[in-house]
C-alpha positions in Angstrom: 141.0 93.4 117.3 138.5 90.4 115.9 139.9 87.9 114.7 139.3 86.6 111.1 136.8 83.6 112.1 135.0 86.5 114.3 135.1 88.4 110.8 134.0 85.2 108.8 131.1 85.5 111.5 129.9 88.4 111.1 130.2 88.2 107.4 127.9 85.0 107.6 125.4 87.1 110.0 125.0 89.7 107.4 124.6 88.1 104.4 121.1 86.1 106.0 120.3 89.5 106.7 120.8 91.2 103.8 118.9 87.9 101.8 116.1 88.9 103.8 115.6 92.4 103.4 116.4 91.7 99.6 112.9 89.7 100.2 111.1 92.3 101.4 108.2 93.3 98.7 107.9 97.1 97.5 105.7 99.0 99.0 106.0 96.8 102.3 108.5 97.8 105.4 110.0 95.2 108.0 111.4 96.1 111.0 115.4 95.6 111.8 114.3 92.5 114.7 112.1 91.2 112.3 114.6 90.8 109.5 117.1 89.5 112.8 114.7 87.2 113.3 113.7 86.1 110.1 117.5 85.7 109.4 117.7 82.9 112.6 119.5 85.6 114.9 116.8 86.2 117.4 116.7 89.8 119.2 118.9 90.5 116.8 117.8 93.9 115.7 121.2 96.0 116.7 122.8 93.4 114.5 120.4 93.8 111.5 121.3 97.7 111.5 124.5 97.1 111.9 124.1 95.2 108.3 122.5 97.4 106.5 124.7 100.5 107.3 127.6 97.7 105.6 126.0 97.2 102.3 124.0 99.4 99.5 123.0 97.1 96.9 119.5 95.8 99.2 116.7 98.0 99.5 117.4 99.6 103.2 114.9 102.0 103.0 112.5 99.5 104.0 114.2 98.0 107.2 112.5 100.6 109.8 112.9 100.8 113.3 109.6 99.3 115.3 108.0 102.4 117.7 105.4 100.0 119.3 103.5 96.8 118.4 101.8 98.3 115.2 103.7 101.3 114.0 107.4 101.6 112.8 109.8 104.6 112.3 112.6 106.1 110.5 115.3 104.7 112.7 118.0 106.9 110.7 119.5 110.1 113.1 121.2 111.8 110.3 118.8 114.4 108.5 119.6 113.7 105.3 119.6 110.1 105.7 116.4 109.8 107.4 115.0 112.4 104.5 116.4 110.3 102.0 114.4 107.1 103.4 111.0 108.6 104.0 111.5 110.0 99.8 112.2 106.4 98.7 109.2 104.7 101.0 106.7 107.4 100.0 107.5 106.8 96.2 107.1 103.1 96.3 103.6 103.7 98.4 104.2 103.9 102.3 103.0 107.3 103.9 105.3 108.2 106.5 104.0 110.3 109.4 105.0 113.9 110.2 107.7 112.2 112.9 108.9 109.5 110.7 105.7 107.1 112.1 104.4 104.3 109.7 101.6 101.9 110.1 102.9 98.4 110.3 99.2 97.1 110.4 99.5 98.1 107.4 102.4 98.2 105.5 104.0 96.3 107.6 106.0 93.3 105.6 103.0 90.4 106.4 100.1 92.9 107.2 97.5 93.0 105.0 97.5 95.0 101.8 96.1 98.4 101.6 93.0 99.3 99.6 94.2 101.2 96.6 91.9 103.7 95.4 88.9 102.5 93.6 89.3 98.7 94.8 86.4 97.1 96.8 86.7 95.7 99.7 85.6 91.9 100.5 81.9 91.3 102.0 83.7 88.9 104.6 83.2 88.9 108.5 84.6 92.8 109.3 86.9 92.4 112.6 85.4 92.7 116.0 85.6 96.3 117.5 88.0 96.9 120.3 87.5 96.3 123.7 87.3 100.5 125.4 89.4 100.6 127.7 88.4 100.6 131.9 86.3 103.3 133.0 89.2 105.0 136.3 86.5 105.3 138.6 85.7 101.4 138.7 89.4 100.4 139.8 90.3 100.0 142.9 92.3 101.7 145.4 93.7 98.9 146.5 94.2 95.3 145.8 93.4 93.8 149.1 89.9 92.4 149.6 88.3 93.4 153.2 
């Protein structure tokens, strides 16, 4: 059994957590390490789910798992749940992908904003094209060098 200053802790832990997520602006999503994180508990992530399954007056819906380094997902295994989420995100803005898939570039809670329809956008510098990727046949077999 914890004790009560374990308790007190946790308590503590939660309520940066929940301060952030309260911060996080509609039609934006975070992900549960980056609220950890922005709460002072790095690679806290497990901890920052554990928080919002304890409390339903912040606005969960957009705390999403993170998939890769640019898209999120609907972290929530219950059906209903994880219908209930991708509802609330879609009607404050965020599409959500077929398999629960959102694009943190972005949505994501710091990413830029998305173009609404109608709006311009700016005439600055437009970001240098990725890098294709290397051709197969010019690796190597090996690494040595004879």
């Amino acid at each position: 059994m914890a004790s009560s200053d374990d308790r007190e802790h946790l308590q503590r832990l939660f309520a940066r957590i929940h301060a952030v997520v309260r911060k996080i602006p509609r039609g934006c999503v975070a992900t549960y390490g980056q609220c950890a994180e922005l709460a002072g508990i790095p690679n806290g992530g497990r901890i920052g789910g554990a928080a919002l399954k304890q409390k339903a007056d912040v606005p969960w819906q957009r705390v999403v798992g993170k998939a890769s380094r640019t898209r999120g997902r609907i972290a929530i295994h219950d059906p209903i749940g994880a219908a209930l989420q991708r509802e609330l995100l879609e009607r404050e803005g965020v599409p959500v992908g077929d398999r629960g898939l959102i694009d943190l570039s972005v949505y994501g809670w710091g990413a830029a904003k998305p173009l609404r329809a109608g709006a311009r956008a700016s005439r600055g510098r437009a970001a240098s094209p990725r890098r294709p990727p290397p051709s197969a046949s010019k690796r190597r077999a090996s690494s040595s060098r004879r």
